[in-house]
ROBA-618099 format. One record per residue: x, y, z of N, C-alpha, C in turn. Coordinates in steps of 0.2 Angstrom, whole numbers, padded with zeros to 4 digits, always signed. Atoms other than C-alpha are relative to their C-alpha. Layout:
N
XYZXYZXYZ/...
end
This chain:
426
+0001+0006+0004+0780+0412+0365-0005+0002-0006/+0004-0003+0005+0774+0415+0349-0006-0005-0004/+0005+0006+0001+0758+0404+0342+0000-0003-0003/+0000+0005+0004+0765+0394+0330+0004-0004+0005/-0002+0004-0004+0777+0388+0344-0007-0004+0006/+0008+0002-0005+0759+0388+0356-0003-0007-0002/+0006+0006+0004+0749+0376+0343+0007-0008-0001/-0002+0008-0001+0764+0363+0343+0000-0003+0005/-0002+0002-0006+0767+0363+0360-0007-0004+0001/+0007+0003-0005+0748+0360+0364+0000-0007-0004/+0001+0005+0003+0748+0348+0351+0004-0006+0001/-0005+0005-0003+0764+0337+0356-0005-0001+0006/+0000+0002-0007+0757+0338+0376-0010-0004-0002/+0007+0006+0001+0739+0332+0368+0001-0008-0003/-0001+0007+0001+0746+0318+0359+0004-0004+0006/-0001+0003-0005+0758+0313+0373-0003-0003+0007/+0006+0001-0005+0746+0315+0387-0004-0006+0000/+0003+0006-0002+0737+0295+0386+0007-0002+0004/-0007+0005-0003+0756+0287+0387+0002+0004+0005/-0002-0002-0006+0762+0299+0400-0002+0000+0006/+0004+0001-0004+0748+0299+0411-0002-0006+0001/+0001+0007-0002+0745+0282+0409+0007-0006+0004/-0005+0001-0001+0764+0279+0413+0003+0003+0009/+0000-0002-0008+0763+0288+0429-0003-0001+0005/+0006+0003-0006+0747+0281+0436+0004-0009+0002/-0003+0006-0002+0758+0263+0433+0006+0002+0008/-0004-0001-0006+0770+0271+0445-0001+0003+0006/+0005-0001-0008+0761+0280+0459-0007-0004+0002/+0005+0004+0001+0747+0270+0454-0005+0005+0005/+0006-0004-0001+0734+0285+0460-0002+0006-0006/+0003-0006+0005+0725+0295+0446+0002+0007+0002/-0001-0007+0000+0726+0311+0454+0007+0002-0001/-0007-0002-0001+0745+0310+0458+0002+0001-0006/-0002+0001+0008+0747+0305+0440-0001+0007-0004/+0000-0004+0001+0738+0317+0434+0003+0008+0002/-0004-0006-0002+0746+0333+0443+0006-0001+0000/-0009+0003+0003+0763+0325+0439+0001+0002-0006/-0001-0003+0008+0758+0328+0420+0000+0008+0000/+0003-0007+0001+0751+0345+0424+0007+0004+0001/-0005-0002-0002+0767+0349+0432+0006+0001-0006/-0002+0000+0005+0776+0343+0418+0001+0005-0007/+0002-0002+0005+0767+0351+0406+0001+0006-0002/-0002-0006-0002+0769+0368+0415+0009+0000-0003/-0006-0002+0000+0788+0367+0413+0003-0003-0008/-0001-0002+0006+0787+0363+0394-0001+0004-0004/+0000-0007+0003+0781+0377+0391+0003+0006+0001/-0006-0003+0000+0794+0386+0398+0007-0005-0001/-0005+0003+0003+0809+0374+0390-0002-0002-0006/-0002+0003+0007+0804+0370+0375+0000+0004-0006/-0003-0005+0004+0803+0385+0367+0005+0004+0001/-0008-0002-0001+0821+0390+0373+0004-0005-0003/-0005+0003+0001+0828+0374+0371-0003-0006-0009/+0001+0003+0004+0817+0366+0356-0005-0007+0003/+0002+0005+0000+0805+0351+0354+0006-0006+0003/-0001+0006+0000+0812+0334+0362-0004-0005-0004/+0001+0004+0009+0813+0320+0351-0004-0006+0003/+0005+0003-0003+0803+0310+0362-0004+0005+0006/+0002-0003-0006+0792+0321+0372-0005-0003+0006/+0003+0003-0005+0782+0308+0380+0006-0003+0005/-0006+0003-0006+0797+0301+0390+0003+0006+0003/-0003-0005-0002+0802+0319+0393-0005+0002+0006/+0005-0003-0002+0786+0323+0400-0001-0005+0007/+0002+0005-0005+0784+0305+0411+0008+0001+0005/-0006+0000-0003+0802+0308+0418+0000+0008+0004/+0000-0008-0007+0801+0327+0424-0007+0001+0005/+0006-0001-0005+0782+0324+0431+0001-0007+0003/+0001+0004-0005+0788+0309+0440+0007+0004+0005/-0002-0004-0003+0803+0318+0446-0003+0005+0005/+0003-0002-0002+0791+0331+0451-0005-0002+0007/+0003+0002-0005+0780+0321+0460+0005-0003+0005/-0005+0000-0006+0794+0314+0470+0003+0005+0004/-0002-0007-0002+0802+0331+0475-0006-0001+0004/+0005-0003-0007+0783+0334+0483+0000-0006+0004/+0001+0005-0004+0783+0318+0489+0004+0001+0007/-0007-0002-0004+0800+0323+0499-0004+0006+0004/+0001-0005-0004+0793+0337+0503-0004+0001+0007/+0007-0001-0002+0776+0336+0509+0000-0006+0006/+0002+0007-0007+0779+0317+0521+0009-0001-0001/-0005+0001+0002+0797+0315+0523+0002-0007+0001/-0001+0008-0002+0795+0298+0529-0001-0006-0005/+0001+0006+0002+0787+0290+0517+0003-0001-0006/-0005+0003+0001+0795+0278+0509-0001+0001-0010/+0003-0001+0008+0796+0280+0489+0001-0005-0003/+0001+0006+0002+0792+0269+0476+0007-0005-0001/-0005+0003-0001+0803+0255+0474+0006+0001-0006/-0005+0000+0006+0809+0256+0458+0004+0008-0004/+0000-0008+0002+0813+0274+0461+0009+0002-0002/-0006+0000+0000+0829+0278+0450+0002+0005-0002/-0003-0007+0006+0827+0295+0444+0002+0007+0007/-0006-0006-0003+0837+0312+0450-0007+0005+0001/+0002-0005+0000+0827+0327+0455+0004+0007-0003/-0005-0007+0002+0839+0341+0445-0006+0003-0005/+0003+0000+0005+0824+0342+0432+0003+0006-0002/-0002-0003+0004+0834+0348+0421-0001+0002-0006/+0004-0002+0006+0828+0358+0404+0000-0005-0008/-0001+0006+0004+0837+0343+0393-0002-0003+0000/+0003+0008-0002+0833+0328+0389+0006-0004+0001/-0003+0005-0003+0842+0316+0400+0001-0007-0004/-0001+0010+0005+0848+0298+0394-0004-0003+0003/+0004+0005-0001+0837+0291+0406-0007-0001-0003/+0005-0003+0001+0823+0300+0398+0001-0005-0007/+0000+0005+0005+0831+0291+0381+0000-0007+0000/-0002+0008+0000+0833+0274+0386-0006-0001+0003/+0007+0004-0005+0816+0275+0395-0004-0007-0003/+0005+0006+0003+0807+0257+0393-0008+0000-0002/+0005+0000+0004+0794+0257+0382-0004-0005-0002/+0004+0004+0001+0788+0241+0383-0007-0002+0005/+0007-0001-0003+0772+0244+0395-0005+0005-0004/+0003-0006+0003+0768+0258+0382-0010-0003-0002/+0003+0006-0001+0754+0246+0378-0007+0001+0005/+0002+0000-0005+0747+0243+0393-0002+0004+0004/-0001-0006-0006+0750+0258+0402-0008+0005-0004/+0007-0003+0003+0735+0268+0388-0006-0005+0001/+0003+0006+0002+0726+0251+0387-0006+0003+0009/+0001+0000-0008+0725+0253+0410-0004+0007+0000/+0003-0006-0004+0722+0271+0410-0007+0001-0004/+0007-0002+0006+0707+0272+0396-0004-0007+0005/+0002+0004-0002+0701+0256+0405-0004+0001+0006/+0006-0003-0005+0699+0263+0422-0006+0008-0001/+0005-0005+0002+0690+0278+0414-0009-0003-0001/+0001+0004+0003+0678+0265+0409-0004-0005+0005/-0001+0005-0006+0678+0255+0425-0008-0002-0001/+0012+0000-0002+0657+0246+0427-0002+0001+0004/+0003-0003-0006+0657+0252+0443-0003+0008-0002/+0000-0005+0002+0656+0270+0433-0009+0002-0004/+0006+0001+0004+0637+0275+0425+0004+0003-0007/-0001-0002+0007+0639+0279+0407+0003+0008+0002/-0001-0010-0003+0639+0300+0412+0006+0000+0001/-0005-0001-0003+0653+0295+0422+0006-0002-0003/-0002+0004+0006+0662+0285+0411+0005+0004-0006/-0004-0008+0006+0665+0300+0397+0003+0005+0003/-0003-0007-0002+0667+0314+0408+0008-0002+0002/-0007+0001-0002+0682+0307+0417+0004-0001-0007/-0003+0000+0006+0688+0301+0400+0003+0006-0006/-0002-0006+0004+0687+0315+0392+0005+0006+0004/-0005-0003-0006+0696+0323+0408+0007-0002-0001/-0008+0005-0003+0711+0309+0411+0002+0000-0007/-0003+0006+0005+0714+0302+0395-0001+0007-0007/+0002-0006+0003+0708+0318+0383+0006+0007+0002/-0005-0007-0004+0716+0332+0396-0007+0005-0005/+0005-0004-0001+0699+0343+0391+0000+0003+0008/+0000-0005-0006+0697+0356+0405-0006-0003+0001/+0008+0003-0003+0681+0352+0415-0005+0007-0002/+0005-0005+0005+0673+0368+0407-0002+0001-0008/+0001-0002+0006+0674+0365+0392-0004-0007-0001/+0004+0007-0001+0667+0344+0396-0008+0003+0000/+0003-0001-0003+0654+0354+0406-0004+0003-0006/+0005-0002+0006+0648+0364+0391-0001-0005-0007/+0001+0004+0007+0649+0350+0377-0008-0006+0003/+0007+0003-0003+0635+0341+0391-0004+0003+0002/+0005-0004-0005+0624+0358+0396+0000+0000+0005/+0000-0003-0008+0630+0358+0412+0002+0005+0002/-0004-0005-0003+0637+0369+0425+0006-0005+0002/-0006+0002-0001+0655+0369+0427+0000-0005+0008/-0001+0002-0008+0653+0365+0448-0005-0009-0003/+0004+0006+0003+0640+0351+0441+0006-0008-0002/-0004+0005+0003+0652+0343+0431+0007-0003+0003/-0006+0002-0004+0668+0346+0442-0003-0006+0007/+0001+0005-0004+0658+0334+0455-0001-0006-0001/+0000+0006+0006+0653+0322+0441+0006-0005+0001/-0008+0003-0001+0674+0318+0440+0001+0000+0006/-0005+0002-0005+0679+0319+0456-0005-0007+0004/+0002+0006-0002+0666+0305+0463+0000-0004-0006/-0003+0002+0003+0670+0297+0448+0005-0004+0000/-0011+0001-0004+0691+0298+0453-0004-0004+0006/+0000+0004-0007+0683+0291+0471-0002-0007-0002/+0005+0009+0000+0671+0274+0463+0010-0003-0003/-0006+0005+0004+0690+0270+0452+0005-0001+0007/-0004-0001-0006+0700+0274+0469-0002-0007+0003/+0002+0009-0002+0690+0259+0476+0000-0005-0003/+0002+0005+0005+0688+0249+0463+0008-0004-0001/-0006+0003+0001+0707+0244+0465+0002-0006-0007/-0002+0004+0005+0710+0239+0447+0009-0003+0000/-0007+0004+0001+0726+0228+0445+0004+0004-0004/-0007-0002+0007+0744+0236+0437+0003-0004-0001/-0004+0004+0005+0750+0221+0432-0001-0003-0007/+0003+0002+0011+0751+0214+0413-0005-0004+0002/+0005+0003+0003+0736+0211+0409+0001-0009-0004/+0000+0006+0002+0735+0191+0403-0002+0000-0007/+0002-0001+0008+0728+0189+0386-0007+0001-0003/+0006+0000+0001+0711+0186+0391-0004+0009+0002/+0001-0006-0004+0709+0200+0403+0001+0005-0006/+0001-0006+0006+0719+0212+0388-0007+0002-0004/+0007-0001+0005+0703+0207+0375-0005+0003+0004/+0008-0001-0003+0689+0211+0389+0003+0007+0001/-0003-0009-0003+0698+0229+0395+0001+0002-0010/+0000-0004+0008+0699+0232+0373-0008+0000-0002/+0007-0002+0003+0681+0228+0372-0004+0004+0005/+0002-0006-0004+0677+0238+0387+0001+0008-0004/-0001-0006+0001+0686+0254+0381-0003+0003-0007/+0001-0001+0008+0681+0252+0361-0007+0001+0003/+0004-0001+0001+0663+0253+0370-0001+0006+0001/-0001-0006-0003+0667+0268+0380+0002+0004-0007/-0002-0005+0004+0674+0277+0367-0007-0002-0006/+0008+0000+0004+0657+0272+0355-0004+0005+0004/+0002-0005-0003+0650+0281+0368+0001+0007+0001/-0005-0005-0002+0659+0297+0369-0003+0003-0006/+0000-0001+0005+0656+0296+0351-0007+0002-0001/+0008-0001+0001+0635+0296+0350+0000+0004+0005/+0002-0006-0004+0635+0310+0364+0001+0005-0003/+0001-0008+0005+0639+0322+0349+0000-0002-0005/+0005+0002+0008+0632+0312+0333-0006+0001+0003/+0006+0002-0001+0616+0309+0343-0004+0011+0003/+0002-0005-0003+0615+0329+0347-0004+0004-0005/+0006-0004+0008+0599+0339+0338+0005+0006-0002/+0000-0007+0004+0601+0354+0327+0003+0007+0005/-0003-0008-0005+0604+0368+0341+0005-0002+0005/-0002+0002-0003+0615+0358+0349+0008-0002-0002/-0007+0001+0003+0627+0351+0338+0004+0002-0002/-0006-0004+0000+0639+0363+0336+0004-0001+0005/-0004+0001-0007+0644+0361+0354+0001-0006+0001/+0000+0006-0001+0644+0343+0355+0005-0002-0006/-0002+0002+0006+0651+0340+0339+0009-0004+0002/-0004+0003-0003+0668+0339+0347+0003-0007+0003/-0003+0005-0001+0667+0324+0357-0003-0006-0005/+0000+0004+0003+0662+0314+0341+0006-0001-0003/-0008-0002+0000+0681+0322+0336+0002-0003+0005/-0004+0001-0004+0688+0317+0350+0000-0009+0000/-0001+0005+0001+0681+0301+0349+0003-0007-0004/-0005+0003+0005+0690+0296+0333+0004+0000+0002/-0007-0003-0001+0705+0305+0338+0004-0008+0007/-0002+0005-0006+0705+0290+0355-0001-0008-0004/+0001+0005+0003+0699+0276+0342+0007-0001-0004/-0005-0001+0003+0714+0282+0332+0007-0005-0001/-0004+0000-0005+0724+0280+0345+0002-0008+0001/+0001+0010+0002+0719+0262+0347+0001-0004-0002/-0002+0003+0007+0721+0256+0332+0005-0001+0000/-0010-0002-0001+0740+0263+0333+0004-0007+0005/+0000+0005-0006+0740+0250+0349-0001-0004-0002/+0004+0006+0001+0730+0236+0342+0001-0002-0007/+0001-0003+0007+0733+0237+0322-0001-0005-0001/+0003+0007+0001+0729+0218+0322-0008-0002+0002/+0007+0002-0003+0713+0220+0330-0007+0002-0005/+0006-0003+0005+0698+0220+0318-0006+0002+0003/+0006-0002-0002+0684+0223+0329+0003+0009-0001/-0002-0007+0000+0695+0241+0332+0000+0001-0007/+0000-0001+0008+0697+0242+0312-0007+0002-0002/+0008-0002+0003+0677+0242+0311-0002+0004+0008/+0002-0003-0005+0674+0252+0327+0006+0007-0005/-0002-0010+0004+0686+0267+0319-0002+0000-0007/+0003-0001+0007+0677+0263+0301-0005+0005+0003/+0007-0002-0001+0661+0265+0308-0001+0009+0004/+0002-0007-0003+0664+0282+0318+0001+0006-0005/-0001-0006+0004+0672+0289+0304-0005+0001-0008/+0007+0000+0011+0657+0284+0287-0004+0004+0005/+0006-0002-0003+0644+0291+0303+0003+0006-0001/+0000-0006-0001+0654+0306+0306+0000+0003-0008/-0001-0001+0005+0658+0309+0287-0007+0004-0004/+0009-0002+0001+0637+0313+0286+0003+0007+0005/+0002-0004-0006+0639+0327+0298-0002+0007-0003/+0000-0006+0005+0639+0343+0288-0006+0001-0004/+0008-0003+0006+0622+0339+0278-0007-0007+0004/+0006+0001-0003+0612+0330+0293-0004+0003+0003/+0006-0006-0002+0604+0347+0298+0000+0005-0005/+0001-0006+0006+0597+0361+0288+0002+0004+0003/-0004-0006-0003+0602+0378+0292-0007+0002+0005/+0005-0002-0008+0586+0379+0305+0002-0005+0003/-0002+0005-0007+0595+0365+0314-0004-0008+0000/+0001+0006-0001+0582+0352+0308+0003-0004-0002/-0003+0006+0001+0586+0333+0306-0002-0001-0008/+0001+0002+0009+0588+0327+0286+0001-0007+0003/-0002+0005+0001+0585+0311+0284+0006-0004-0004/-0008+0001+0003+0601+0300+0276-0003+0001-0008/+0004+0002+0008+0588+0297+0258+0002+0008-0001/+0000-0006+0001+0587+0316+0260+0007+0006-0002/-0006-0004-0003+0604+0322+0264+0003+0001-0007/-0004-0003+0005+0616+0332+0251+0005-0005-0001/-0004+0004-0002+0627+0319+0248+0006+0003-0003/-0006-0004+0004+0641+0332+0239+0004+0004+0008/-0001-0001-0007+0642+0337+0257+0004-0006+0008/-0006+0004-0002+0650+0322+0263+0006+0001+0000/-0008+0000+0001+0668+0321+0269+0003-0005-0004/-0001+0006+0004+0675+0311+0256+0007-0004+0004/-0008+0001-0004+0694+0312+0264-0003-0008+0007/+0002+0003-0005+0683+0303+0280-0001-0007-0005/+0001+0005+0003+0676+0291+0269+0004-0005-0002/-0008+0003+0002+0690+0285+0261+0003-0007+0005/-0004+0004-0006+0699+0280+0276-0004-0003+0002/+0006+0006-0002+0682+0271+0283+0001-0005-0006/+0001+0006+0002+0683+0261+0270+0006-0004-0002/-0006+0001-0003+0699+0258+0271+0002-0007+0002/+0000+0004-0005+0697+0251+0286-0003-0005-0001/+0005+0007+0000+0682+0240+0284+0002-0006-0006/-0003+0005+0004+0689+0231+0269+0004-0004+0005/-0002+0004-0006+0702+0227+0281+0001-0004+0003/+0004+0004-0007+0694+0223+0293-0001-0006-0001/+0005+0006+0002+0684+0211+0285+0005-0008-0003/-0004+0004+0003+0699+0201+0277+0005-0003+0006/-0004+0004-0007+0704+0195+0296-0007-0006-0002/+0004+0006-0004+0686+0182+0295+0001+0001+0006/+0003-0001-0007+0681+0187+0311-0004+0006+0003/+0004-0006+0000+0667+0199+0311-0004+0001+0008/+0004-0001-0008+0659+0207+0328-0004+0006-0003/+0006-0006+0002+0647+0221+0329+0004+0007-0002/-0001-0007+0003+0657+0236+0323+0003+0001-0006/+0000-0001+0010+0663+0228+0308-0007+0000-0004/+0004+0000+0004+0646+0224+0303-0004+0007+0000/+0002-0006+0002+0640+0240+0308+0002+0007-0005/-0003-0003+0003+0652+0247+0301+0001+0000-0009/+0002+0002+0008+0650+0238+0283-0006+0003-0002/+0005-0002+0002+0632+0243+0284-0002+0008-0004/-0002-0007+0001+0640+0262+0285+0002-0002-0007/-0003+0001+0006+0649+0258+0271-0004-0002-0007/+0005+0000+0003+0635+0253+0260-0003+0008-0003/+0004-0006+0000+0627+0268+0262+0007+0007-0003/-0005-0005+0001+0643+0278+0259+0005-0002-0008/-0002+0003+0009+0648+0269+0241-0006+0002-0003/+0007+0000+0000+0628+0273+0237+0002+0007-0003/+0001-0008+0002+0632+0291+0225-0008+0003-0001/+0009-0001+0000+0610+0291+0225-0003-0006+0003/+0003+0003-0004+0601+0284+0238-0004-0006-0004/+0004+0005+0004+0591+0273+0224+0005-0005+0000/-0003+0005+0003+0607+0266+0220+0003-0005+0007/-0003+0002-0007+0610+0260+0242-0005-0009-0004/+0001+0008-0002+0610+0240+0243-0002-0003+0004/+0003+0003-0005+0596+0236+0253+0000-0007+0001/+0003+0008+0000+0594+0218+0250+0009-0003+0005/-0006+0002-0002+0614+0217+0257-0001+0003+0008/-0003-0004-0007+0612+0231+0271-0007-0007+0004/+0004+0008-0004+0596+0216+0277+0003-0005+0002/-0003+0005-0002+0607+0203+0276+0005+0002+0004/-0005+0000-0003+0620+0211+0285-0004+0002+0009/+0006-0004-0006+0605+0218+0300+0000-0006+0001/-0002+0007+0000+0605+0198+0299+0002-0003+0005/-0006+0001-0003+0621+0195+0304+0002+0002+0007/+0000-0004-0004+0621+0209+0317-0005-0003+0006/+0004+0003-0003+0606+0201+0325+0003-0006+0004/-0002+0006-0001+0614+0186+0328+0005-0001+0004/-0006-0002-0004+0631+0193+0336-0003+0004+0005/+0001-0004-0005+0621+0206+0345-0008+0001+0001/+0008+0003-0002+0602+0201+0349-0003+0007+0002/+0002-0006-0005+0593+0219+0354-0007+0000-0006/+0006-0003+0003+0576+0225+0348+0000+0006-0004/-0003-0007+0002+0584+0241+0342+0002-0003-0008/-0004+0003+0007+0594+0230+0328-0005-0003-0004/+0007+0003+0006+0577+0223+0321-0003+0005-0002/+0002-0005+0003+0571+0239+0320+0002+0002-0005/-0005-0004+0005+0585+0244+0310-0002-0002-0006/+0001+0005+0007+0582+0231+0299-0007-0001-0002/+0007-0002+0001+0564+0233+0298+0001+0005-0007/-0001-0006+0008+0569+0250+0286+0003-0003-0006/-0004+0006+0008+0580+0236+0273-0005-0002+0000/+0006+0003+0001+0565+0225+0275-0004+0002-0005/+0006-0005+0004+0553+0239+0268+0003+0003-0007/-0005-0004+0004+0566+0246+0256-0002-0006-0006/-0003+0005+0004+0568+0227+0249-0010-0006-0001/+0005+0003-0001+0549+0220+0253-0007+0002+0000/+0006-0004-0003+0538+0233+0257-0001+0001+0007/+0006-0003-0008+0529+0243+0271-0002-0008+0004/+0003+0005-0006+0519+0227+0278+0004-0002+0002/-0003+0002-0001+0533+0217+0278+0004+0003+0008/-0004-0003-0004+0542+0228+0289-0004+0003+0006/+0002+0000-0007+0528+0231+0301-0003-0005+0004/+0001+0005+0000+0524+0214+0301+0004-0002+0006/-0006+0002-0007+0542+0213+0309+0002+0004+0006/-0002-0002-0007+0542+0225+0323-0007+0002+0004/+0006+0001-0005+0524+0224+0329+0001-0004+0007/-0002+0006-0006+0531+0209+0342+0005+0004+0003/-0005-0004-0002+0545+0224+0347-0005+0002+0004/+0005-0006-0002+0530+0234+0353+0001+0001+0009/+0000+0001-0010+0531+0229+0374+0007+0003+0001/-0007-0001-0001+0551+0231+0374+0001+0008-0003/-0005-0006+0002+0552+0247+0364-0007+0007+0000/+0005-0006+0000+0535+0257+0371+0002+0005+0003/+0001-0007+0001+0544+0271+0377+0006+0002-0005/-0005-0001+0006+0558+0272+0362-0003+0005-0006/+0004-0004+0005+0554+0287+0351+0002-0002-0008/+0001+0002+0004+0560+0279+0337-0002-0005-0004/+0004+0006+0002+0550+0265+0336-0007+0002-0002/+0008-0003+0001+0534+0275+0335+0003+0005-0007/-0001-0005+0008+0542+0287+0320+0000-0006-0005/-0001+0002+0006+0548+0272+0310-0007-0003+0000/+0006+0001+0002+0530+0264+0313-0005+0004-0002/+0008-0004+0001+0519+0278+0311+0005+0001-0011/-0002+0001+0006+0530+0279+0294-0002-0005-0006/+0002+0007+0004+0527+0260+0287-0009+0002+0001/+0006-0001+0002+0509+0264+0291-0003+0005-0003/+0000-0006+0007+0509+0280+0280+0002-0002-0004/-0001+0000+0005+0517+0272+0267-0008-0007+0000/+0005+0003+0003+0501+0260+0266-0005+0001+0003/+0003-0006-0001+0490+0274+0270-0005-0001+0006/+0003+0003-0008+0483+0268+0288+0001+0009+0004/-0004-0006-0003+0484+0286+0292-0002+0004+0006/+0005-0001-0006+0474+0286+0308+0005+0000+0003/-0005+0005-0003+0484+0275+0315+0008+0003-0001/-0007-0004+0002+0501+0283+0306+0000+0005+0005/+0000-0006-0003+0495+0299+0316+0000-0003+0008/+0000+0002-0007+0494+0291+0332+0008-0001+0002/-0008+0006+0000+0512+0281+0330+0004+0007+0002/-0006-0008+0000+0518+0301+0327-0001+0002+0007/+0003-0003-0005+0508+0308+0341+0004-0002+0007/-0005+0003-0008+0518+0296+0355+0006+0000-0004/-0006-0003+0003+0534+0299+0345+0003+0006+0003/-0003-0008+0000+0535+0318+0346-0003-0002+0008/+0001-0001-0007+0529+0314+0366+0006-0004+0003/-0005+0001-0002+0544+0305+0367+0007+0000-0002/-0004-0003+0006+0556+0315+0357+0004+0001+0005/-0006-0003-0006+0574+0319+0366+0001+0007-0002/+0000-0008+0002+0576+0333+0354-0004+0005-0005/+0004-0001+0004+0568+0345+0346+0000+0000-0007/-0001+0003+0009+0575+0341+0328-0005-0005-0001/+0004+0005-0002+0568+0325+0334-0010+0000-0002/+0008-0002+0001+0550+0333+0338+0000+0002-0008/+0003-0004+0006+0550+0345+0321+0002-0007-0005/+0001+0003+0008+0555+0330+0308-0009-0005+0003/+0007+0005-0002+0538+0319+0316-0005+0006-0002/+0006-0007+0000+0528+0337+0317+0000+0000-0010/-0001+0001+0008+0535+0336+0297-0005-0006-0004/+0004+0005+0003+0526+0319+0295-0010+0001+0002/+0007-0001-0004+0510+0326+0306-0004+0005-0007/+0001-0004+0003+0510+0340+0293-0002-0002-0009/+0003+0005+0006+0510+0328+0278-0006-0003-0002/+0007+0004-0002+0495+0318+0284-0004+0004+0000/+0004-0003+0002+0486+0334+0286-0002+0001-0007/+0000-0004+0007+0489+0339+0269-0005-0003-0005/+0004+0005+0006+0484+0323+0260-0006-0002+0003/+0008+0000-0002+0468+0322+0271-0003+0003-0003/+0002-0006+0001+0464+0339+0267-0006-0002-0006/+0004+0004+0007+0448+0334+0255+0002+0008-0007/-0002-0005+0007+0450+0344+0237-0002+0006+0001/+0002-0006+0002+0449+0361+0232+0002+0005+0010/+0001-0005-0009+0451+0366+0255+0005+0001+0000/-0006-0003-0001+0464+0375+0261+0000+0002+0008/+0001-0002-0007+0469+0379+0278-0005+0006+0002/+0005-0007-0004+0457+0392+0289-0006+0002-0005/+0006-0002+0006+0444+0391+0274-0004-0006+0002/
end
């Protein structure tokens, strides 16, 4: 096989892999089976389809020879037991594509990714467990290459998913069509799962983010995905703006020693404009449904910041207003912080420390609560006080990007203490 043939194949059996896995677990309804039905399949595309050519649907190609497949072992391995009802397919898995294979019905298509991203997802799941499966089922990531995008050991993480596959196993989620209510809550489930997926490699420091960086790719690549599904859905339209103006920064938010740039700081010729584009695309979009949630507006606030050719020229008195509105839809002490920074931009420093001193109990061990206060209080030179705010900051840094931009601000404070004419060690 030659590797132009290689790089299509993988590429069809990554695109096809939600719908046919998700189209398998409808019909055995056990994840593992499902899955090892696709893997089976997978394996015998890569021996016909570089003989006989791409199929012109290879997702039905793919769900029809790995339900085959599992049926054959099913025969083989329990001869008794009984198979599924609506079982009307042949065992010849033959290298063509069948007519059953073309007439395959396509109206679960839908549902069948909707279910499978869903139980990835499940609330019985921690966050951890959540992505990892996800990025396993629905992804088709190897658990080594999962294992290394989160610092673990392969056996770590291969235990992570299988107790994982065992809480969804009990959790007997329903395969029947979802109603309309239920669809909305399993859309806003999986749009947050995959927000999640996505800050496990935005939110990764400087010596890290080369290895993570992926599942903020891959994140898109399932919000994409979504969208394809939902294309009337504006929350999903500002849920895939906002992943792609965040990611679109990626390239000029560390230095080349891996530190954090602030966004004022950052090169902005270094932006993906292609990304841009399309985020903004979206959120226009989006926004002309009239019915905003939390990813359009977070998403708009992106957007602000991504029309801004000079940080002078960023719209703080709008991105306030919008921190606002975010507030109101989504109530957290996080989002007041955020808007604390508009605040100060558009009012000043007091203004904005004024607004998150009452944060203080809720967010005492939150390392960014104490960077962006020891900040407002260095900008109206409280600088005792500024160095304290830093000092629990960098003690509650997650990374060391984290640490070194605080240690950044510790070392400024030294500086302009320093009385005239003195210099270090003199």
């Amino acid at each position: 096989m030659s590797e132009t043939e290689a790089a299509w194949i993988d590429a069809a059996l990554t695109s096809a892999r939600p719908q046919a896995v998700g189209a398998l677990l409808r019909y055995f309804r056990n994840l593992d089976t499902a899955e090892e039905a696709f893997q089976n399949a997978s394996l015998r595309a890569l021996k016909s389809w570089p003989q006989n050519g791409p199929p012109r649907d290879p997702a039905a190609w793919l769900i029809m020879v790995g339900r085959n497949a599992a049926i054959d072992e099913v025969r083989r391995g329990r001869k008794q037991q009984p198979l599924p009802e609506d079982d009307r397919a042949i065992s010849d898995l033959d290298d063509a594509e069948s007519e059953i294979a073309e007439r395959l019905d396509g109206s679960h298509y839908r549902d069948d990714i909707l279910r499978l991203m869903f139980i990835c997802c499940h609330p019985d799941l921690p966050p951890t467990q959540q992505i990892a499966l996800a990025l396993r089922i629905v992804s088709g990531l190897s658990v080594k290459q999962i294992a290394r995008a989160f610092l673990v050991g392969e056996a770590a993480m291969e235990q992570r998913i299988t107790r994982a596959k065992a809480r969804v196993a009990d959790a007997n989620v329903p395969f029947e069509t979802p109603g309309a209510i239920e669809r909305s809550e399993r859309l806003a489930a999986v749009a947050a799962m995959i927000y999640l997926i996505f800050n496990e490699g935005y939110s990764a420091s400087g010596d890290t983010a080369d290895l993570r960086k992926p599942l903020s790719e891959e994140a898109i690549r399932l919000a994409r995905l979504l969208l394809r599904l939902f294309p009337g859905e504006p929350e999903i339209m500002g849920l895939t703006a906002l992943l792609l103006l965040q990611h679109a920064r990626a390239d000029a938010r560390f230095d080349a020693q891996g530190e954090l740039i602030l966004l004022d700081d950052q090169d902005r010729t270094l932006w993906n404009q292609k990304l841009i584009v399309e985020g903004l695309a979206l959120i226009d979009k989006a926004m002309r449904h009239r019915s905003s949630g939390a990813y359009q507006i977070q998403a708009a606030i992106a957007a602000l910041h991504a029309r801004a050719e000079k940080p002078e020229d960023t719209d703080w008195q709008q991105i306030d207003l919008l921190y606002g509105a975010l507030e109101l839809v989504q109530p957290s002490p996080v989002v007041t912080l955020n808007r604390a920074v508009a605040v100060s931009k558009v009012k000043g420093p007091q203004a904005a420390l004024d607004m998150i001193e009452p944060l203080a109990p809720r967010l005492a061990n939150y390392f960014h609560f104490f960077g962006v206060r020891g900040a407002f209080l260095m900008q109206l030179n409280r600088n005792e006080e500024a160095r304290t705010a830093f000092d629990r900051a960098i003690a509650l840094a997650n990374t060391s990007a984290e640490a070194a931009h605080i240690r950044m601000h510790l070392d400024r404070l030294m500086r302009d203490s320093r009385p005239p004419g003195k210099t270090a060690g003199k």
